[in-house]
C-alpha positions as CSV (number, residue, x, y, z in Angstrom):
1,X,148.6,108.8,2.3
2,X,147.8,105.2,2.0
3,X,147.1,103.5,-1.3
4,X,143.3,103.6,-0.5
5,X,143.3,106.7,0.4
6,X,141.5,109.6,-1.8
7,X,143.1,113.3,-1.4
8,X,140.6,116.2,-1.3
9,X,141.2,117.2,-4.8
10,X,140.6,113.5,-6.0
11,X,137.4,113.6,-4.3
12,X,136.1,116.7,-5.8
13,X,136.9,115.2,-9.4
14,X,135.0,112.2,-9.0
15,X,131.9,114.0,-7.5
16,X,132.1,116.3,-10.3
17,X,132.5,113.1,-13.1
18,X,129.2,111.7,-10.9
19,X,127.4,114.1,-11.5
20,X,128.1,114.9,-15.2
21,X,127.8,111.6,-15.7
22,X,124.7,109.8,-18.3
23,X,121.3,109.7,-17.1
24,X,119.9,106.5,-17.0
25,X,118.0,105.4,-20.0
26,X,114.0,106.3,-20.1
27,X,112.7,103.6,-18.7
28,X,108.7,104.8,-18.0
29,X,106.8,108.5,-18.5
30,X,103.3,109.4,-17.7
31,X,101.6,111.9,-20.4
32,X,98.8,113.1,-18.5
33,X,96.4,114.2,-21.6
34,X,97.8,111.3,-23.4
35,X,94.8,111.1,-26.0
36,X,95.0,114.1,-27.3
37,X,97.0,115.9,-30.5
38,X,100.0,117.5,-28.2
39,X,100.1,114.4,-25.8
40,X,99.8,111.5,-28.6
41,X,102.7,113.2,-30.3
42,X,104.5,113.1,-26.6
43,X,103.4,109.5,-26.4
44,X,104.7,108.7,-29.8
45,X,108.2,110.3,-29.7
46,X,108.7,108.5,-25.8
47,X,107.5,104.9,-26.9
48,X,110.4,105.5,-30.2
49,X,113.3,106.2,-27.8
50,X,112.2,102.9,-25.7
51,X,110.1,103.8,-22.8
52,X,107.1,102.6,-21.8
53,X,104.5,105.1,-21.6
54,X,101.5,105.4,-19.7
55,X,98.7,107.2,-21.1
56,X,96.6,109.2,-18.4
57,X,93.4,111.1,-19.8
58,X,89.4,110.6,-19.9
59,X,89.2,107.8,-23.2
60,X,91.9,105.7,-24.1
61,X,95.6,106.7,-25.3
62,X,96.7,105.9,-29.0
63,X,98.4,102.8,-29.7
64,X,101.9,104.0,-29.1
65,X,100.9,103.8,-25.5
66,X,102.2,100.5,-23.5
67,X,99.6,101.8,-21.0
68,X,96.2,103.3,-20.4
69,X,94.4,105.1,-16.9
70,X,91.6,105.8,-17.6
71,X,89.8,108.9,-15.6
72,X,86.4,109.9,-14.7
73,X,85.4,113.2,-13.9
74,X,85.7,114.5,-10.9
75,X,84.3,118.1,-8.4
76,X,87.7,118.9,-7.0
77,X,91.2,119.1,-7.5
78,X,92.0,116.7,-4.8
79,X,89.3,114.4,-5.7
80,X,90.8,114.1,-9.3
81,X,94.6,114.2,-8.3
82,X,94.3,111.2,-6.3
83,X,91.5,109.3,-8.3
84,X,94.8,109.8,-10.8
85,X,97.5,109.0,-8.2
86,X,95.6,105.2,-7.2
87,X,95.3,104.2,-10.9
88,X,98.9,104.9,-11.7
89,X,100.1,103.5,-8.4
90,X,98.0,100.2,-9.0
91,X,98.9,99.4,-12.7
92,X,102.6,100.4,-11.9
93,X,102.1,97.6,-8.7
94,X,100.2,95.1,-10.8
95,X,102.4,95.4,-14.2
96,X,105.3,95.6,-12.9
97,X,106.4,99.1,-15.2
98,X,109.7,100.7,-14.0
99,X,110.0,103.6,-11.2
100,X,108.6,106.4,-13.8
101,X,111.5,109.1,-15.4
102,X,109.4,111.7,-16.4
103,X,105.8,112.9,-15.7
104,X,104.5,115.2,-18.7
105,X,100.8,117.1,-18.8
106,X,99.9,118.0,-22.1
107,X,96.2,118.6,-21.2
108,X,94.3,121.8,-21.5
109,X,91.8,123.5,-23.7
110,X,91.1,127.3,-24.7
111,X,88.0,129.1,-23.8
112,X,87.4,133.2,-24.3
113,X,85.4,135.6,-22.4
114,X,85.6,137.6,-19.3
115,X,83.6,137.2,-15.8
116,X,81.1,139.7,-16.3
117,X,77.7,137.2,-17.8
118,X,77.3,133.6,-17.5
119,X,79.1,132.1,-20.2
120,X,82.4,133.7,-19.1
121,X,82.2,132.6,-15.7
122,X,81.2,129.1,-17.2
123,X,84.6,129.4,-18.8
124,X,86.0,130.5,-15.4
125,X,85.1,127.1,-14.0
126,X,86.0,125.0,-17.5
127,X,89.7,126.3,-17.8
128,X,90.5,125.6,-14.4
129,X,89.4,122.3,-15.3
130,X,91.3,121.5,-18.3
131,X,94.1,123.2,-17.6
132,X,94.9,124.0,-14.1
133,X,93.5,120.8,-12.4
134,X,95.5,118.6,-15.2
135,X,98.7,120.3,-13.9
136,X,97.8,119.5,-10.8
137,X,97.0,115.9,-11.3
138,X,100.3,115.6,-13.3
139,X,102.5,117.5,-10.3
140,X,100.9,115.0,-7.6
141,X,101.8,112.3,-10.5
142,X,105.0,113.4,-9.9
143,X,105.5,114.0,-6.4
144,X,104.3,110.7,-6.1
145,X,106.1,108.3,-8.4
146,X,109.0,110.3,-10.1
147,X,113.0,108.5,-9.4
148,X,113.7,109.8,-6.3
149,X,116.2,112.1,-7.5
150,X,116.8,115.3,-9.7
151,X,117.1,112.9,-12.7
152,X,113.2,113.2,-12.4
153,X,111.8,115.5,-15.0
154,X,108.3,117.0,-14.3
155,X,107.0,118.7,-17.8
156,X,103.5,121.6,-17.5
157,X,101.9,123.4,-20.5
158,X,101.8,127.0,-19.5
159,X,100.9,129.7,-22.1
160,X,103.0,132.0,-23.8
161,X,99.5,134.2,-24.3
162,X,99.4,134.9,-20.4
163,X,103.0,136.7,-19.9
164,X,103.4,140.4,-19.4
165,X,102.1,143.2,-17.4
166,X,98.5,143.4,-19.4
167,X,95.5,141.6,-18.1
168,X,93.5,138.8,-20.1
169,X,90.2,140.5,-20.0
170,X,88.9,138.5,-22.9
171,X,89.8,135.3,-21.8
172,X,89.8,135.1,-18.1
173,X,89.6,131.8,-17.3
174,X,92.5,130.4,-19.2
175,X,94.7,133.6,-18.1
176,X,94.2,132.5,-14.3
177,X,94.7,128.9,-15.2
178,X,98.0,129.5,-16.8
179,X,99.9,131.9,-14.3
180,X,98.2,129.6,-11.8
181,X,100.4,126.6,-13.9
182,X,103.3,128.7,-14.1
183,X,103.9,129.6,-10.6
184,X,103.1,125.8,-9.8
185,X,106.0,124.6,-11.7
186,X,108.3,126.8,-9.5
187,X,106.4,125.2,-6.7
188,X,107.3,121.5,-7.6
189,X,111.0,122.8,-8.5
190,X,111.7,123.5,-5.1
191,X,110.3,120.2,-4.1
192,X,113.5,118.1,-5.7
193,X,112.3,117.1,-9.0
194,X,113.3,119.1,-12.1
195,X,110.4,121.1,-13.5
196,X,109.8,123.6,-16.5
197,X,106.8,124.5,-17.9
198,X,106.4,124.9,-22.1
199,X,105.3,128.4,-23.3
200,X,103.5,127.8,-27.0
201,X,101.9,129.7,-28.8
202,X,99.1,128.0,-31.4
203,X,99.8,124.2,-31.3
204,X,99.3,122.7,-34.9
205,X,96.6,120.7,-34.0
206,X,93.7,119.1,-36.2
207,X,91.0,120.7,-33.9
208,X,93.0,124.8,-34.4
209,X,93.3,124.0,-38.0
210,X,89.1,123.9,-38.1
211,X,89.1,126.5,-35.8
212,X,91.1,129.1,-37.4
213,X,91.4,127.9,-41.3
214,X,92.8,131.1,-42.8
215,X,95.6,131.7,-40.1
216,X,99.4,131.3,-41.2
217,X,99.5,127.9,-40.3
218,X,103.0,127.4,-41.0
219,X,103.6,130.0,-37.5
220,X,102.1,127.6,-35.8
221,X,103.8,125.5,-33.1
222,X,104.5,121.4,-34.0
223,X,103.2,119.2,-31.6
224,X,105.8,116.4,-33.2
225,X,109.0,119.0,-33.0
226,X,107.8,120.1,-29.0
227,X,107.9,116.2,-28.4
228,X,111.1,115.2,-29.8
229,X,112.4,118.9,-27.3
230,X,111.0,117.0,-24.2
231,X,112.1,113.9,-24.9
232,X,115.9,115.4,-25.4
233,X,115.3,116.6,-22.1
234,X,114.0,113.2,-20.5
235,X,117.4,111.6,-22.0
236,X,119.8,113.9,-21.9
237,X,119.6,114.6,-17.6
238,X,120.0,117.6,-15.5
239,X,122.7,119.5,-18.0
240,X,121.0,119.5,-20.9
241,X,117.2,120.8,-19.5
242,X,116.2,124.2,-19.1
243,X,117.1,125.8,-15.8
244,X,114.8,124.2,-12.9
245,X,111.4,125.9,-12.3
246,X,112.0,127.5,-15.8
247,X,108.9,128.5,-18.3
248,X,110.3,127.6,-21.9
249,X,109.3,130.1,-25.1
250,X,108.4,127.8,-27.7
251,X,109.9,129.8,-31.1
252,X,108.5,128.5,-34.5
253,X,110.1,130.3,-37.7
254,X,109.9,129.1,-41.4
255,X,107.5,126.0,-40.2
256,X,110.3,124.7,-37.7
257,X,109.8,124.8,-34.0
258,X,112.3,125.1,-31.4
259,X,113.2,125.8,-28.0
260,X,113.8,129.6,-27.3
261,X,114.7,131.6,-24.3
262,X,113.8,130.4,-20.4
263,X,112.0,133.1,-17.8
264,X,111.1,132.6,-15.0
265,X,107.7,132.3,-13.3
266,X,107.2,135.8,-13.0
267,X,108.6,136.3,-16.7
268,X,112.0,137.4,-16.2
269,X,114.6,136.2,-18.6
270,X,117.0,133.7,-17.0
């Protein structure tokens, strides 16, 4: 063969050294529920390893943020998704912010009861709110403005609460909400981008600590040590994430929290 001229093998080797190769660094994330506990500790750990981070939620994001959309409240899904999916587009036209690396919704809220009196069906309609609708706005987010290739990482809350065969009688709402979220991260795996979906328990969170003073606190998931995870993912590329279209068990033992095994959306170990 001529000097410029590859053989097969050659070929396969540097295909294979492409695509082990680095990442390229973070350059801009979206935390959609960027004002919260989980999502200021995303915003935190994302603005330390150099990217700029735009906060998406209904007030303004904490300092750490470069950026802030802020929402209003809207009927539908669609209605909020691309309320959501103007603002981002616009401040990423007008500041000139980088083609956005990773896309992470850390919004939700719990709610109990079942659908059988008002209040639970009030719940019905809240957790679908907080929870489901955010993990839609964040997917079209995604869809939207990730890179264009599998270097883009799409990260959902789900719920470790919500897996297994048993029902979620006493909490309805938020069991709908999550399977709902877990099924739609296989959905946006299948779509190109890399998507998992975290599976906490209890976050450590200011607002669970009131809630529930005289639990074991130190069983409780960090929101700091889930953010540094996600960020490891963000930065270290396709090889070093969870499979694609993966739920993540979030494992906390002896006040340290980790990542533990990946399922699939139906909950079957992978």
């Amino acid at each position: 063969p001529s000097p410029n001229t590859m053989s097969m093998a050659s070929c396969r080797a540097a295909a294979r050294a492409l695509s082990t190769s680095a990442p390229p660094p973070i350059s801009s994330v979206v935390v959609v529920g960027g004002a919260g506990a989980m999502g200021q500790a995303v915003v935190s750990k994302f603005a330390d390893a150099g990217a700029e981070v735009i906060s998406v939620d209904f007030v303004a994001g904490p300092p750490a943020a470069s950026y802030s959309v802020v929402l209003e409240p809207k009927p539908t899904f669609a209605a909020a998704a691309l309320d959501a999916g103007d603002k981002v587009a616009e401040l990423l036209r007008v500041s000139g912010a980088p083609k956005v690396n990773a896309v992470v919704c850390t919004a939700g809220a719990w709610a109990g009861g079942g659908v059988g009196d008002a209040d639970g069906l009030a719940a019905v309609d809240a957790m679908m709110g907080a929870n489901l609708q955010s993990a839609v706005t964040a997917s079209h987010l995604a869809a939207q403005h990730l890179t264009g290739t599998s270097d883009g990482l799409l990260v959902l809350t789900g719920a470790a609460g919500v897996l297994g065969e048993s029902g979620t009688d006493f909490m309805a709402g938020y069991g709908m909400a999550k399977v709902a979220t877990h099924q739609l991260v296989a959905s946006m795996a299948d779509s190109g981008m890399h998507a998992v979906a975290i599976l906490p328990n209890v976050i450590d969170t200011p607002n669970n600590r009131i809630a529930m003073p005289d639990a074991d606190h130190s069983s409780w998931d960090s929101a700091d040590d889930m953010a540094a995870m996600i960020v490891g993912w963000a930065k270290g590329g396709s090889d070093s994430r969870p499979p694609n279209g993966s739920l993540v068990k979030i494992v906390t033992e002896g006040g340290k929290t980790a990542q533990g095994g990946a399922l699939s959306h139906t909950g079957r170990a992978l």
